[in-house]
Structure formats: C-alpha cells, structure tokens
N, C-alpha and C positions, 0 to 999 in steps of 0.2 A: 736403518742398519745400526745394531750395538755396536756399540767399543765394550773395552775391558771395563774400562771407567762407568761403564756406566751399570753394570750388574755386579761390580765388587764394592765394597766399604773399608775404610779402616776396621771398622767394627768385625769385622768376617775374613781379618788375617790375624793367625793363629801362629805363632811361633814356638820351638822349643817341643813339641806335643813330644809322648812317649808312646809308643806301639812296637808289640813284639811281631803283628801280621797283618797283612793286608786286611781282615778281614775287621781285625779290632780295631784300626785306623778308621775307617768308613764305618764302623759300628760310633766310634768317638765323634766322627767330622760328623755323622748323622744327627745325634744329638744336640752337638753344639749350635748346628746351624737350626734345628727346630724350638733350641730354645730362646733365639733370636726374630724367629719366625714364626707366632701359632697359627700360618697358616698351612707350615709346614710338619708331617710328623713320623719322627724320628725312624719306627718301626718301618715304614714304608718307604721311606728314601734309604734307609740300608737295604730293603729287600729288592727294589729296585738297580741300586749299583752293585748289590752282589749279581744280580740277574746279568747285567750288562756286564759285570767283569767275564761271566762264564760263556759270552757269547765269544771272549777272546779279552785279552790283557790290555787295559788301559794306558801300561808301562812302555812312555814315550822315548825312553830311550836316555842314556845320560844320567840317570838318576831321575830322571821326572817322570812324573803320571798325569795324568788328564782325566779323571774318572768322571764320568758323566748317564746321567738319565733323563727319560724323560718323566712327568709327575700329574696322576689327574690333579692332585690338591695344590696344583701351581699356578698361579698365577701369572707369569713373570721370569725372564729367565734371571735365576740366582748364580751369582758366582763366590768363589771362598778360593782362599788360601792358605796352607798347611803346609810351615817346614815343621818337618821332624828333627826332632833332637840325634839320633841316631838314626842310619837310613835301613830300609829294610827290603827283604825280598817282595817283588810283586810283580812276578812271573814276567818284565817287561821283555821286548823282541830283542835287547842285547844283552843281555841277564845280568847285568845290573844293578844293585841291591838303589830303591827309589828313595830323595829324601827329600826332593820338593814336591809338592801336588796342586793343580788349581783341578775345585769340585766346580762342575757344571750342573745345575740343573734345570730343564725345560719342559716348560708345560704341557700335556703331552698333545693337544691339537695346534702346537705351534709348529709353521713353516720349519726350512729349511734355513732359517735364518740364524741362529746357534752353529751352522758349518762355517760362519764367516767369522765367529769367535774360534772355534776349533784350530783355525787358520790365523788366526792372528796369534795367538797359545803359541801351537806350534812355530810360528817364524821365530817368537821372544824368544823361547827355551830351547830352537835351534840354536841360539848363538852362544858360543861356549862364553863371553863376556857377560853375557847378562846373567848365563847363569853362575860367573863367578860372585859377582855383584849382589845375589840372591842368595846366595850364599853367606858371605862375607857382612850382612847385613842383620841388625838386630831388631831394629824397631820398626814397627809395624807402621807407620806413618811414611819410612823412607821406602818401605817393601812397596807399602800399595803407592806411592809415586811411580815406583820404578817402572810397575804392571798396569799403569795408567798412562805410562808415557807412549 
C-alpha cells in the first residue's frame, strides 16, 4: 500500500506557479513533471488529464484539485504538488476558484491501489487546518513534510 511519501519528492513540489486556466496549469505541471521524468511525456500526460478532466472536474472542493490519470508510459505511481500563485477557476463541485493541486499519476495496468492515495488526499485537504498550513506555507521541503505526514 503507497503513502503520499512515498510517490511525492521534494523535487516535484512546485510553488508560486502562474496559470490563467485549468487547462494551462496541466499543460505546465505536464511538462514539468516529464522533465523530471524521461519516462514521462509531456504531450500525453496533458492529453490524458485533459481526457480525465472532461469525464467530470477534478476540483475537490475548498480550493483543491486532485487531477489524476492513468499512463501506458508509467511505470510507477507519480505524485507532484502545485500551489498556484493566484487561484483559478477549475470548474470544481463548489465553484471555487482551485489554488492547491496534488497530480496523480498511474500506470495504466495498475490495481486499484491509487484509490487508497485518492483517500488519503482527500482526508488531508478535508481539513480546513491543513489546508490553512498549505497555504501559509513557502518552502517546499516544509510543503512536502506536511503531505508526508
């Protein structure tokens, strides 16, 4: 069973980023994350999470999103984290403009094993304390503690 800890890095929390829409944000976090990863690539993991947005909205509610796929060219499930400098619309279920996001991505013959992170996501960024703390938060070393605890 993953933890957070164990599919996130320092290296793959992202602070401060600039996006005017959802769709540039994920077009950005897709890049970034593939050029951290060449086993990852870029074009397909945004066509992928745009795929997955249109099946319905990522946007967890609060201000956070969850955006997640699955990937043939993955190995492994990958996690990232993205505050946004200014928050933006991303159509979530309380219409909410989003400004925290944790990307998920899973390889696409992997289990069911990725819903027990989905569930852990959601309980952290249920609680309106953590996400103040997520907020209130600069550096990326104390981000990924916080998403590791």
């Amino acid at each position: 069973m993953h933890t957070i800890a164990d599919i996130l890095s320092p290296e793959r929390v992202f602070t401060h980023l600039e996006g005017s829409s959802k769709k540039r944000i994920l077009q950005d976090a897709a890049q970034l994350l593939s050029d951290q990863d060449s086993e990852l690539v870029a074009d397909e993991v945004f066509d992928r999470l745009i795929a997955r947005e249109k099946l319905g909205s990522t946007g967890f509610g609060n201000g956070v999103a969850i955006p997640h796929c699955r990937l043939m060219n993955c190995s492994e499930v990958v996690g990232a984290f993205i505050k946004l400098q200014q928050a933006i619309n991303f159509d979530s279920i309380d219409k909410q403009p989003v400004d925290l996001l944790f990307l998920l991505l899973v390889p696409e013959e992997a289990n069911d094993s990725h819903l027990n992170i989905l569930s852990q996501l959601a309980e952290k960024f249920g609680d309106t304390a953590f996400r103040t703390r997520m907020r209130e938060t600069t550096d990326k070393d104390n981000i990924f503690n916080l998403l590791a605890e």
